[in-house]
C-alpha positions as CSV (number, residue, x, y, z in Angstrom):
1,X,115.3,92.5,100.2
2,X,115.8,96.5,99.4
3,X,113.3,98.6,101.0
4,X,111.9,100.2,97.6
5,X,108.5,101.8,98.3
6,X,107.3,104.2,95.2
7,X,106.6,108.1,96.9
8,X,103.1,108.5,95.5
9,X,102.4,112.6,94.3
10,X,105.8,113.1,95.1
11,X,105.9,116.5,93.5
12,X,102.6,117.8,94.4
13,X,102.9,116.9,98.5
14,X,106.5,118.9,98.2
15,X,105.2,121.4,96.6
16,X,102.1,121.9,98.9
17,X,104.6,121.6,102.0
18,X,106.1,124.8,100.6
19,X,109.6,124.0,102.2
20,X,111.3,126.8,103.9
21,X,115.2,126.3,103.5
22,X,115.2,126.9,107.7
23,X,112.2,125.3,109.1
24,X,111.6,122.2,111.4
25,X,109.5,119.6,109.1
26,X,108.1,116.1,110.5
27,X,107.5,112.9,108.3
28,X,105.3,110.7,110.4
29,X,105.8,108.1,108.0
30,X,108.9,107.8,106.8
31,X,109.0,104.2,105.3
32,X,112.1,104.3,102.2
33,X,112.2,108.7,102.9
34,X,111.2,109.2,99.4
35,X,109.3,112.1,100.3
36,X,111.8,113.3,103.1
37,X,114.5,113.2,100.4
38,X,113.0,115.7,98.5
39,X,112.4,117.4,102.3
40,X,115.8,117.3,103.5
41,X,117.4,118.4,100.1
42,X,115.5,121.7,100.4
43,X,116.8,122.7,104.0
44,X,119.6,124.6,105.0
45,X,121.1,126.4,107.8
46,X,118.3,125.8,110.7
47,X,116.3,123.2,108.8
48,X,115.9,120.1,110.2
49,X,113.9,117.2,109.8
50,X,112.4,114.8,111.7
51,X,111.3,111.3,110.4
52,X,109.6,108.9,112.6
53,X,108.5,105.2,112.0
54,X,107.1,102.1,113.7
55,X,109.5,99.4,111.3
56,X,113.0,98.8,111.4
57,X,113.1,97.8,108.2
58,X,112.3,101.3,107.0
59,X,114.4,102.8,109.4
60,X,117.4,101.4,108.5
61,X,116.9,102.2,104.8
62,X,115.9,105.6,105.6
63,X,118.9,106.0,107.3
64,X,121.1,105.0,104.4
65,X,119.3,106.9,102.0
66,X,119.1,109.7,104.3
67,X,122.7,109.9,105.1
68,X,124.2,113.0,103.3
69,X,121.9,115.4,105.1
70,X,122.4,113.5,108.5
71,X,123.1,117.3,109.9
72,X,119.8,118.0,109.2
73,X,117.7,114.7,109.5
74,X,116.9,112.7,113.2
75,X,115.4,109.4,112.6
76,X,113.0,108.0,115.2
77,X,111.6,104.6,115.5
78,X,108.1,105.2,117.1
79,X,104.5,105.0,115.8
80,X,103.6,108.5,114.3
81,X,100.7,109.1,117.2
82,X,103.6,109.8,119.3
83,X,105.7,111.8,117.6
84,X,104.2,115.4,119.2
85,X,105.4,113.9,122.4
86,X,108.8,112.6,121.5
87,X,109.6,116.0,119.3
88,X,108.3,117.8,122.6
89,X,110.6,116.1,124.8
90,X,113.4,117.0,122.6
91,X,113.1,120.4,123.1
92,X,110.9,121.0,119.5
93,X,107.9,124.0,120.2
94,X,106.6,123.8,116.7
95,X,107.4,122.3,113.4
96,X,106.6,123.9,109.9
97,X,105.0,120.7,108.1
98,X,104.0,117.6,109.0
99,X,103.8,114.7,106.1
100,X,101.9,111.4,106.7
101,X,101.8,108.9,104.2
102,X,99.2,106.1,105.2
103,X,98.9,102.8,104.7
104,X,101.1,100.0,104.0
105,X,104.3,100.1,101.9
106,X,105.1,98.6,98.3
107,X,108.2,97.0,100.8
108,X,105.8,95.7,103.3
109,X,103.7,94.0,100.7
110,X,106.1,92.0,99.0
111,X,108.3,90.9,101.8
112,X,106.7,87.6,102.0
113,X,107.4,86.5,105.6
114,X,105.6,89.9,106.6
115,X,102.7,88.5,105.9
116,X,100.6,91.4,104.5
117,X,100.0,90.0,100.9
118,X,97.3,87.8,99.9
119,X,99.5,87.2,96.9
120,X,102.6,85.3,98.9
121,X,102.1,81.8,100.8
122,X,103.3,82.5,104.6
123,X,102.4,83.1,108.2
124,X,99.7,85.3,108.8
125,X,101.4,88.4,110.7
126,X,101.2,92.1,109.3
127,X,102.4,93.8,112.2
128,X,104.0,97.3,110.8
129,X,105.7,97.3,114.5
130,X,107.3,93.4,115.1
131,X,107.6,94.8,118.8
132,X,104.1,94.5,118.9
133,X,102.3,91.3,120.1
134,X,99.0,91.2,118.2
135,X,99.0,89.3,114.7
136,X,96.6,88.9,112.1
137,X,96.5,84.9,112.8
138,X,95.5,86.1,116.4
139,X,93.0,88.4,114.9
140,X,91.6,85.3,112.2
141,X,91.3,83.0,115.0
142,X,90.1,84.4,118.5
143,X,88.3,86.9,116.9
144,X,84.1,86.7,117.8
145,X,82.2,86.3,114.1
146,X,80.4,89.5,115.3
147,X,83.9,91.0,115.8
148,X,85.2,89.9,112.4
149,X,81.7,90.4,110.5
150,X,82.5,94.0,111.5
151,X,85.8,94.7,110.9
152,X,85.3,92.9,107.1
153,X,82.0,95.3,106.8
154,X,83.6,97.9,108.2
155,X,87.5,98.5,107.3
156,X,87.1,96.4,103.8
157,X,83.5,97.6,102.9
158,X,82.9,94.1,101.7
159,X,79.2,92.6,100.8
160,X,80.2,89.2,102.1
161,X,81.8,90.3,105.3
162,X,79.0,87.8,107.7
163,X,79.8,85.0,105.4
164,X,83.5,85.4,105.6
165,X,83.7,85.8,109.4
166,X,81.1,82.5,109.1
167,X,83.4,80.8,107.1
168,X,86.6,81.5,109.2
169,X,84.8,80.4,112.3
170,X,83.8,77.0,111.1
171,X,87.8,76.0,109.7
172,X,88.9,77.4,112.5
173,X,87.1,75.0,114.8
174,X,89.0,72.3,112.3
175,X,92.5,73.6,113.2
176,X,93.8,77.2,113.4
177,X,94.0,79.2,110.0
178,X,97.8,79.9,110.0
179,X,98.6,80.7,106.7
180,X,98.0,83.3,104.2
181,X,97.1,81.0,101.8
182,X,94.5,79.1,104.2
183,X,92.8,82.5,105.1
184,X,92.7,82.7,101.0
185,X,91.2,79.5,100.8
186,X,88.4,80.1,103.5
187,X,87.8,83.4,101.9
188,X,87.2,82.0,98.4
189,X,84.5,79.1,99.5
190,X,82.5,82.2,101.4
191,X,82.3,84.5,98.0
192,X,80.0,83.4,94.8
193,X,81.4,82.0,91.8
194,X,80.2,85.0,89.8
195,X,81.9,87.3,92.1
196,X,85.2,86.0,92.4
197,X,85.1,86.0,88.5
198,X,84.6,90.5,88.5
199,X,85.0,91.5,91.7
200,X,88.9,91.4,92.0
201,X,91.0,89.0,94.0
202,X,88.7,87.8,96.3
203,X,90.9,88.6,99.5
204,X,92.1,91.7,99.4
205,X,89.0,93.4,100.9
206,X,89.3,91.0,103.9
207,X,93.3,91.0,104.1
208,X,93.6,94.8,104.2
209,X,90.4,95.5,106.8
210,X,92.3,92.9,109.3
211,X,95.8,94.5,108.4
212,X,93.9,97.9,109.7
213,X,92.8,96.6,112.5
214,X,95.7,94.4,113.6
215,X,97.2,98.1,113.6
216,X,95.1,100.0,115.1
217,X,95.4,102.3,112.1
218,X,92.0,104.0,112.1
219,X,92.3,104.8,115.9
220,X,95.9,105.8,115.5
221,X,94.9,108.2,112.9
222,X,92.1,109.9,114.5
223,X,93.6,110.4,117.5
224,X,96.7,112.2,116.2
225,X,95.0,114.6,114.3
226,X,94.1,117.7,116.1
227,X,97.9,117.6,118.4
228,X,99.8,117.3,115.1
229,X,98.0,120.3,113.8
230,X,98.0,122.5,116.8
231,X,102.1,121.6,117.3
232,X,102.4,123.3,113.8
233,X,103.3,127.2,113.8
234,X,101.7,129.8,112.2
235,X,102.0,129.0,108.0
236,X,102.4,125.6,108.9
237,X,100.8,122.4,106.7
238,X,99.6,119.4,107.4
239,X,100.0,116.9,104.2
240,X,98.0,113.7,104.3
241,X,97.6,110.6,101.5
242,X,95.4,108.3,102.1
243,X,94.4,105.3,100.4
244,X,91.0,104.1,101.7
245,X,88.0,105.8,101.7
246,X,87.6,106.0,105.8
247,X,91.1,107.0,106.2
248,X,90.2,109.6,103.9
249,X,86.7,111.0,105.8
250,X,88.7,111.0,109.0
251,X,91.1,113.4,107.6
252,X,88.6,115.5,105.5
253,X,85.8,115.8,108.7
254,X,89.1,116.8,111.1
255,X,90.3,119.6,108.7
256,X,86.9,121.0,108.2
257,X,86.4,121.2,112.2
258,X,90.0,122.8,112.2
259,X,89.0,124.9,109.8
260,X,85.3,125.8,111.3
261,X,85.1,124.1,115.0
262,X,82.4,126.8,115.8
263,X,79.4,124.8,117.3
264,X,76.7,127.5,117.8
265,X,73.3,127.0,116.4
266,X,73.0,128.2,112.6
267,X,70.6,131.2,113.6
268,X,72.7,132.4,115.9
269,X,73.8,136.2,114.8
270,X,77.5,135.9,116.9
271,X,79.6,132.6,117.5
272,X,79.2,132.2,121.5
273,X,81.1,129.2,121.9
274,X,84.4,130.7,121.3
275,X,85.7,128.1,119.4
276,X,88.3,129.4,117.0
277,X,89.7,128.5,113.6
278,X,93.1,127.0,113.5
279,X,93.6,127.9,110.0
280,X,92.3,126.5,106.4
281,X,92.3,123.8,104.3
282,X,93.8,124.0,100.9
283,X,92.1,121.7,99.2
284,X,88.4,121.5,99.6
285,X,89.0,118.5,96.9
286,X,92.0,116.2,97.5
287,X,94.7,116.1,95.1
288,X,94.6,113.3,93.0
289,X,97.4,111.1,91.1
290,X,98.3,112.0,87.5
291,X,97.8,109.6,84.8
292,X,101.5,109.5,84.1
293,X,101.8,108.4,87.9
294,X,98.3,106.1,87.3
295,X,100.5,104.1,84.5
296,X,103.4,103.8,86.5
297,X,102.3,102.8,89.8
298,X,98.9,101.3,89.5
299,X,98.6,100.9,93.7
300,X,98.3,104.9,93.2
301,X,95.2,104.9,92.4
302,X,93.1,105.0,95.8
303,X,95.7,107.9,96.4
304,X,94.3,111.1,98.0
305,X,96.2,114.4,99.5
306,X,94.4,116.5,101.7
307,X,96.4,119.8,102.6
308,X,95.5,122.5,105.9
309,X,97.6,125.5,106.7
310,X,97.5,126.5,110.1
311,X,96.9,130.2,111.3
């Protein structure tokens, strides 16, 4: 299957990357490089860029798409939390933007054997890294109810997360839930009539909050923060999109603290603490989609870009 993954606000993250033709940029996220297309196309002499991701799939297309500005382009297969490092090691001090593009690709979703879909009948997986060991049918079926009860609640925000994780934990005594399908199934039962009949598909609250936890995305995310925006140099920015409204608080409370980390009483004349700001953010709002984009991509619309340009 062609790695196809729609750039959502393609033209309004380059635009608040402000490219310079010979500056170091780093895509975190690279998936199909949509967004590192545009990146790479606007660098000359001295530009470079560097796009890192966790699946193969993504980094061979990237590659191929990527190829007539190989000069200026390194592609790295690693998880985006330890990109600083690798960059480091390669003898990079600082890099003029940093682009992360969260969540789960258009490709990811409908390659069936990956598992991520509630849509698609297959083995419960959804690792973004198949190096990595922990899949969602581990997660569905040695899982405590507490644990899943709170990953439901917490990573899908749905209602009916206690009587979900009850539900799994009752088939799952019957035989292991292996299937996409049989999650859907267990799902369904645990979820009023009148629900399932408005609330949406009755899975996808519970399919994405394991796919987040399976990996590690929340943890990855707030962990990376503050060393990808102290590695950028002065006039640097830091683009994020998120798609889910805890993703998109992590982001927002990091920027602000970039922004203001002083942590001195309010009625304090002076700042004693010596904290100092790293810079600002540019958008005290994010950015949201356009209509236009709303009509042609509907999985746009959770879509939020947060922007911070570093001292």
């Amino acid at each position: 299957m062609e790695f196809k993954h729609y750039s959502v606000m393609l033209n309004e993250t380059i635009e608040n990357l402000n490219i310079k033709p010979d500056g170091i940029y780093l895509d975190g996220t690279l998936g199909g490089a949509g967004h590192s297309y545009e990146i790479a196309k606007r660098l000359t002499n001295g530009g470079h860029l560097y796009g890192v991701d966790q699946d193969e799939a993504a980094i061979e297309a990237a590659g191929k798409r990527l190829s007539e500005f190989k000069d200026h382009v390194t592609i790295i297969r690693s998880n985006y939390k330890d990109a600083v490092s690798i960059l480091k090691e390669m003898g990079v001090g600082g890099v003029d933007g940093i682009l992360l593009d969260l969540g789960v690709s258009s490709y990811q979703l409908d390659t069936v054997e990956r598992g991520f879909s509630y849509k698609y009948d297959t083995a419960l997986d959804m690792r973004m890294d198949d190096r990595q060991t922990l899949t969602a049918k581990d997660i569905v079926n040695t899982y405590s109810q507490k644990e899943l009860a709170r990953i439901i609640k917490e990573y899908g925000e749905d209602q009916f997360a206690q009587n979900i994780a009850k539900h799994i934990c009752i088939e799952r005594e019957k035989k292991p839930i292996e299937t996409t399908f049989e999650l859907n199934e267990v799902i369904k039962a645990a979820i009023p009539m009148k629900m399932r009949a408005t609330g949406g598909h009755p899975s996808k609250r519970t399919f994405q909050a394991i796919r987040i936890e399976c990996n590690h995305e929340l943890e990855v995310l707030r962990d990376s923060l503050d060393e990808m925006t102290d590695f950028l140099n002065p006039g640097g920015r830091f683009a994020i999109i998120t798609f889910h409204s805890l993703e998109d608080r992590i982001v927002k409370t990091s920027f602000k603290k970039s922004e203001d980390p002083c942590e001195c009483p309010k009625n304090f004349p002076v700042c004693v603490c010596g904290k100092v700001s790293k810079g600002k953010q540019l958008t005290k709002k994010p950015i949201l989609p356009s209509e236009k984009e709303l009509e042609e991509n509907s999985r746009s619309k959770s879509a939020k870009l947060r922007v911070f340009e570093r001292k």
